[in-house]
N, C-alpha and C positions, 0 to 999 in steps of 0.2 A: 120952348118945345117946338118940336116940327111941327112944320103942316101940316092937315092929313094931305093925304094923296088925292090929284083929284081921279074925279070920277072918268067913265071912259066906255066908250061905245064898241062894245067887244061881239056884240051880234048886229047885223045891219037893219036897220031902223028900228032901235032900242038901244036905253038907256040903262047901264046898272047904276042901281039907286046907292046915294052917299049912303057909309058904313056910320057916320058920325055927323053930327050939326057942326058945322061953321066947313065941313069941305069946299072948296073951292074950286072953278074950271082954269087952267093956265089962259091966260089973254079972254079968259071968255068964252072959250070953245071947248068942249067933247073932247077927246083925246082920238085918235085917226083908229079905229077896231083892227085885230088880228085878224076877224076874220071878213073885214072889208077891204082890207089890204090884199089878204089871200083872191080874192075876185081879183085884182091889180095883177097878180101875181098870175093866177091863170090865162088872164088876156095876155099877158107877156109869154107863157108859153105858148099859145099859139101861133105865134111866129113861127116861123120856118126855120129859118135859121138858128133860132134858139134849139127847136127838136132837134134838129142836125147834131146842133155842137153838143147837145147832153149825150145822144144817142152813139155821138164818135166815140166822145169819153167813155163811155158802157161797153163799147164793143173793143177798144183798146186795152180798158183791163181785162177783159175778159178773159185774154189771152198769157194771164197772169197767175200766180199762187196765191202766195200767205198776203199781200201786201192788199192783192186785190178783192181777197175777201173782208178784209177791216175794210175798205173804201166801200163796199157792199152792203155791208150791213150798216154802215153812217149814210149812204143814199136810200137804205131800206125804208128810214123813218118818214120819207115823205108819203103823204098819202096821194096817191096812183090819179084819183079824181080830179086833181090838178092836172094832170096834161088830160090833153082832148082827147078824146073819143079814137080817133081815126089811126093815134099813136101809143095807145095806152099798151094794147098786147104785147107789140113788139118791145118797148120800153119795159113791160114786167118780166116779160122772156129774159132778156139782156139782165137784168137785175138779178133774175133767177142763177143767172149762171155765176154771178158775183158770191152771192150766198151761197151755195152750195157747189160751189169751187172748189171745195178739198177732194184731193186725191184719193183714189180706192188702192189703199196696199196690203197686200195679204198680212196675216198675223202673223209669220212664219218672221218675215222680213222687220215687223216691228218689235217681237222678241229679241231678236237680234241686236235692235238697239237699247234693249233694257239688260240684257244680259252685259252687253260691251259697255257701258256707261257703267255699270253698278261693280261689273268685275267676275260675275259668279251668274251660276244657272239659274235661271227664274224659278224652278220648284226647291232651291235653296233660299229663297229671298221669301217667298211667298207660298204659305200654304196653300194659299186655292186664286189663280188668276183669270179667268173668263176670256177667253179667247174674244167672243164680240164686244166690241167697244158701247159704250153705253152714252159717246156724244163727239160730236167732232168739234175742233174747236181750229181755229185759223190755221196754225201751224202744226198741229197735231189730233191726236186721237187720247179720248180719254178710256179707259177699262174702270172695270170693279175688281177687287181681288180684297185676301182674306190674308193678314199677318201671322207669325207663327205664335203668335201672344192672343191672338183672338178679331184684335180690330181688325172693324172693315174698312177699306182704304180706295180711296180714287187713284188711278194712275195715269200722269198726262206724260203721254210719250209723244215724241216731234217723229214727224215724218222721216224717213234717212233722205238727205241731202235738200232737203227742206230750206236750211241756211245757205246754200247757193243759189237756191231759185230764188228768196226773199233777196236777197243782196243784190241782183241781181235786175228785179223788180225795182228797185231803188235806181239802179244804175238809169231804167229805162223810165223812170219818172220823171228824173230831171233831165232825161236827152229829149223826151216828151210834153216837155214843160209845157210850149205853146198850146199844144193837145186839149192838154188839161185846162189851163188858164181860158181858153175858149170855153170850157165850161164852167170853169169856178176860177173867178178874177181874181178873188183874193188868198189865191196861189203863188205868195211869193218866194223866192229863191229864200230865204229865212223859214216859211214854212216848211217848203222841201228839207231843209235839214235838221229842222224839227221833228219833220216827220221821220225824217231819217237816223236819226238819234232813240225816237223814242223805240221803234220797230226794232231797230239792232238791239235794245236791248232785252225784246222781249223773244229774242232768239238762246238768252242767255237763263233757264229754267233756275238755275242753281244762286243767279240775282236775283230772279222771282220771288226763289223759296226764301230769301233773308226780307224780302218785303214783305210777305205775305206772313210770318212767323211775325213780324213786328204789328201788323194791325190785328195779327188775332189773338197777341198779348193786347193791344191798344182795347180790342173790342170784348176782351173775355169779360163775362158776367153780366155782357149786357143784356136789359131786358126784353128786345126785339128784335135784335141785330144779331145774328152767330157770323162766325167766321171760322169754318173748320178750320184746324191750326195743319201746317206742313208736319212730316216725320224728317227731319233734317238730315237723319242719316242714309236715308233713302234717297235724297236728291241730288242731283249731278246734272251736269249742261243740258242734255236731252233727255232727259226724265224728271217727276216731279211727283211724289206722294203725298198725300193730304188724308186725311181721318176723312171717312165718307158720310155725307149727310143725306140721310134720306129725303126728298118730300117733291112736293107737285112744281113741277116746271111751270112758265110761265104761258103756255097755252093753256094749262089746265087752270089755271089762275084767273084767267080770263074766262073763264066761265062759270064763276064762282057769283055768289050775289052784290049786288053793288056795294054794301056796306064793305065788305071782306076786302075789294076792291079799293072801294078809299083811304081805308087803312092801309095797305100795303104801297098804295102808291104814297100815302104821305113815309114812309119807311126807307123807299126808294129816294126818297126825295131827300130824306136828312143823311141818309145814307154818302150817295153821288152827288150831290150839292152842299149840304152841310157841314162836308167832312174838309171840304176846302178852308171854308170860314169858321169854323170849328178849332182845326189840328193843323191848318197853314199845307194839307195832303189831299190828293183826289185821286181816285181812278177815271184814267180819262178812255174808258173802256165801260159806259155803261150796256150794255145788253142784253137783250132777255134771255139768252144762253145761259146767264153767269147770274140767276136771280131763282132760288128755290123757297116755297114755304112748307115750312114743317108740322108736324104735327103739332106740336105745341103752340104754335101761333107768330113764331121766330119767324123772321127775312134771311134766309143763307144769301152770303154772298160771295161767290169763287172768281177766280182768274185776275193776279193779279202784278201778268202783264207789264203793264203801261200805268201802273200806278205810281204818280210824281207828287213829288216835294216843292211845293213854292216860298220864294222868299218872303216872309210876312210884310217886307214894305210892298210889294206887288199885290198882296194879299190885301191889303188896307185899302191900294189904289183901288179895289173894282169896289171894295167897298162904301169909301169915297163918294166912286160915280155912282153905284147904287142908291143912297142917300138924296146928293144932291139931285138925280132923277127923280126920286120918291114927293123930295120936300118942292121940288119944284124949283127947285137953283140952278137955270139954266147958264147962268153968264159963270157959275160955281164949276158945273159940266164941261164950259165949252173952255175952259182954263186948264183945269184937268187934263182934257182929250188937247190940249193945244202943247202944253208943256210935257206931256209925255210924246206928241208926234205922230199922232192916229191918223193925223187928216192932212193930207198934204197942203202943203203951206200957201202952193202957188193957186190952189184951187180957190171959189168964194165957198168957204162955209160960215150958214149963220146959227146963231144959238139953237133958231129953232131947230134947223137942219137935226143938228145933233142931239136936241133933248127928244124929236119926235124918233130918229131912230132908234139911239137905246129904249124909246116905250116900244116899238117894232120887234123888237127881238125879248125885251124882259118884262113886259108889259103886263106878263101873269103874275108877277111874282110883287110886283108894284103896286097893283089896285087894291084897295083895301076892301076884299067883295068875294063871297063865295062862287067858285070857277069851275065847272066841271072842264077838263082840258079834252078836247077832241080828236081824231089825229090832223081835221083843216086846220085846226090854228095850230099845231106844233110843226105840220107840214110850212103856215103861211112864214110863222116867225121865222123859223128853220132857213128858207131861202129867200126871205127879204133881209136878211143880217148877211147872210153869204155872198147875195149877189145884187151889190144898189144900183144895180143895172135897171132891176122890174121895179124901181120905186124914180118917184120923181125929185131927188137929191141929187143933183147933181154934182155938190162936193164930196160927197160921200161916194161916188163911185172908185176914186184913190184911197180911200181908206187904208191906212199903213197899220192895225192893229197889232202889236210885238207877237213874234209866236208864242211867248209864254203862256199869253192871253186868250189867243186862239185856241191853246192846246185848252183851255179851260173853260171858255165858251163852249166847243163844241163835246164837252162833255156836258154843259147845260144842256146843249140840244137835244142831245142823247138821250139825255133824263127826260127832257120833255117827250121827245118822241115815245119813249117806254110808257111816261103818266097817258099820252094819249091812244095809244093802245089798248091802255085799261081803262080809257074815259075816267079818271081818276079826279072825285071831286075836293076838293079843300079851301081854305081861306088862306090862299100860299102866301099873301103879303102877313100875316099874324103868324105866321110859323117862319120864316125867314126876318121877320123884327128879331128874334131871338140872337140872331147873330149879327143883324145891321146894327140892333142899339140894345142888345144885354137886355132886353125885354123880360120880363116873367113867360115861361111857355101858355101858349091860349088852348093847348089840347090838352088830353090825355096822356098821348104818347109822349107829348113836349115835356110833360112833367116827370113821367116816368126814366125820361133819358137825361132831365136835369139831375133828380135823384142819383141816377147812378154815377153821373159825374160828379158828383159829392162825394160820395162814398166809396167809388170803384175805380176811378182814374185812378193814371200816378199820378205822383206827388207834384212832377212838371209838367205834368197837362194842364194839372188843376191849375197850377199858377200863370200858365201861358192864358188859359183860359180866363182866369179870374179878370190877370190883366188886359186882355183885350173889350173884357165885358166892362170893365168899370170903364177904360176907352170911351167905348160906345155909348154910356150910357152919359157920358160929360158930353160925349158930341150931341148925342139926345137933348142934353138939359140946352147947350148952347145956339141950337141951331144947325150942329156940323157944317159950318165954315169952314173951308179948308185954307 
């Protein structure tokens, strides 16, 4: 069997107590805390030069569309109290503009683009459409409106010419590489066209709608998870209809009481994380825009974008490293990260180097210990994984992570940054066993969603599933030796 996990100092000057007898410290030591790291991480923002180069990067997208509000709302999740005092305003100004970026276009001019996409006049398409829009989303504006059959329906229409600014914005990413890279190192030419890959296609509504139809066949009958389904024949490149789901946004969520709060964040969690190690698929677009709950007690989850397919052997790998982190198999890790080419060759990295980073970045999700997540620690992990500039690794400052990986990381981030907005408490390492080692679920929800994948998947889920669990569960019995 594994080790348990060891324990780990995730508040400064305190211990969380072993989950189990016979746990263990790696070498004898604590494990380095998220949120003592995060203090590392704010003396590193106080530099000078550090504000500068965030504050360039801010004010360069700024000047940007669609591209620069995803980049907005992925720097949204840091929490503000991290930079100093003296820079915080101007720094949340600048942000502000990232997020609420989208363009003001008259309805008149966005009709125009649903009527030209679809073919035919909107009070022929739709018995009743609502001239103001009911949310703005990166590239577009979403409406309510009413079908000639009765349902009520979301409508995501794109900006007109929206796809030359975003293209365009790309253009000026990678002429602005250095820009960038002075604020986020591990901006490599590989990332840029990842990123550039993934963004082109979420220009493409009418590929949306074939993603989005297929997880909300994946997720029908589930018993927390909705996925309003698309209307497919209403969808075309710059438009996009979906069955409309009522319920409380996620500021209204956030003010809800904690219990309602833990729930939905553990939700969130299995949802935008689970779904990778789960179905081999993730939205690498988690955001509180795209997270409703309903009256019934359901998780709606809309927008879906930038949601990708990874190869199950890449899918195994983070696994892998997950594991051999968890069990304590540093020399297991640092082979891993060596034969896939994470860490530059020429640099000195040691074992430790790299078993204390991944606990720097997955550290929640690894302690075997109930976590309330904060937004300091998904702020601290957030930019001590990003930038191993503000830590003292110095081989890890080359850090080569493939974009695949990145693109799937920082939709962990994502999720964490969300879990800490709702201070969202849980035992994450017993609820992600489920998927490192085909564990029995340890919740309620866990169990609920086992159930349904018994009886509600298809028939190749089940078996993708079955097989990856019995996997898991031989690497469980053996050690997971890779």
């Amino acid at each position: 069997m594994p080790k348990q996990v060891p324990t780990s100092r995730l508040a400064r000057g305190s211990k969380l107590g072993a989950a189990a007898a016979g746990q263990v410290l790696r070498s004898g030591k604590t494990r380095m805390s998220m949120v003592g790291r995060s203090e590392e991480v704010r003396e590193q923002l106080r530099e000078e030069s550090t504000i500068r180069a965030a504050e360039q990067l801010v004010t360069v997208l700024g000047a940007m569309k669609g591209v620069a509000m995803k980049l907005g709302q992925m720097l949204s999740v840091l929490d503000l109290d991290l930079v100093p005092p003296a820079h915080r305003e101007a720094f949340q100004e600048k942000l502000a503009v990232l997020r609420d970026s989208a363009p003001s276009v008259p309805f008149a001019d966005m009709r125009a683009v649903v009527e030209a996409d679809l073919g035919a006049p909107i009070t022929e398409l739709f018995a009743e459409f609502e001239s103001e829009p009911i949310a703005a989303a990166s590239i577009g504006q979403v409406y309510r409106a009413r079908l000639h059959d009765g349902r009520q329906v979301a409508v995501k229409v794109q900006y007109p010419g929206i796809d030359a600014a975003v293209r365009a914005d790309l253009r000026n990413l990678v002429m602005l590489r250095r820009v960038i890279q002075s604020a986020m190192p591990w901006v490599t030419s590989a990332v840029l066209d990842e990123l550039t890959d993934n963004i082109e296609n979420e220009l493409d509504y009418q590929l949306e709608a074939r993603t989005h139809t297929r997880i909300a066949e994946l997720f029908q009958g589930h018993p927390f998870i909705a996925v309003p389904p698309p209307v497919p024949e209403l969808c075309r490149t710059r438009v996009l209809v979906s069955e409309y789901f009522p319920g409380i946004g996620f500021a209204g969520i956030g003010d809800l009481p904690q219990e309602t709060r833990d729930r939905i964040g553990e939700i969130v969690y299995r949802f935008y994380v689970g779904s990778l190690f789960s179905f081999d698929e993730f939205c690498g677009d988690p955001h509180p825009g795209n997270v409703l709950l309903g009256e019934d007690g359901r998780v709606a989850f809309i927008d879906f974008g930038l949601f990708n397919t990874m190869d199950p052997a890449l899918v195994d790998f983070e696994l892998d490293c997950l594991r051999a982190a968890a069990e304590d198999r540093g020399e297991d890790l640092y082979r891993l990260w060596e034969r896939r080419g994470v860490f530059d060759s020429t640099q000195p990295v040691s074992v430790d180097e790299v078993v204390d980073y991944v606990y720097s970045a997955s550290e929640w999700c690894l302690v075997d210990q109930e976590l309330r997540i904060t937004p300091e620690l998904a702020s601290g992990a957030f930019l001590l994984a990003i930038d191993p500039r503000a830590t003292e690794f110095a081989g890890m400052k080359q850090q080569n992570l493939p974009p695949e990986h990145l693109f799937s990381r920082r939709a962990d981030f994502l999720t964490f940054g969300m879990l800490g907005q709702l201070e969202a408490s849980a035992n994450w390492h017993r609820i992600a066993r489920e998927w490192m080692y085909g564990d029995e679920p340890a919740t309620e929800l866990g169990r609920a969603h086992r159930e349904w994948l018994d009886t509600s998947a298809t028939a190749a889920t089940r078996r993708r599933l079955h097989g990856r669990s019995q996997t898991n569960r031989k690497k469980s019995k053996r050690g997971s030796h890779d």
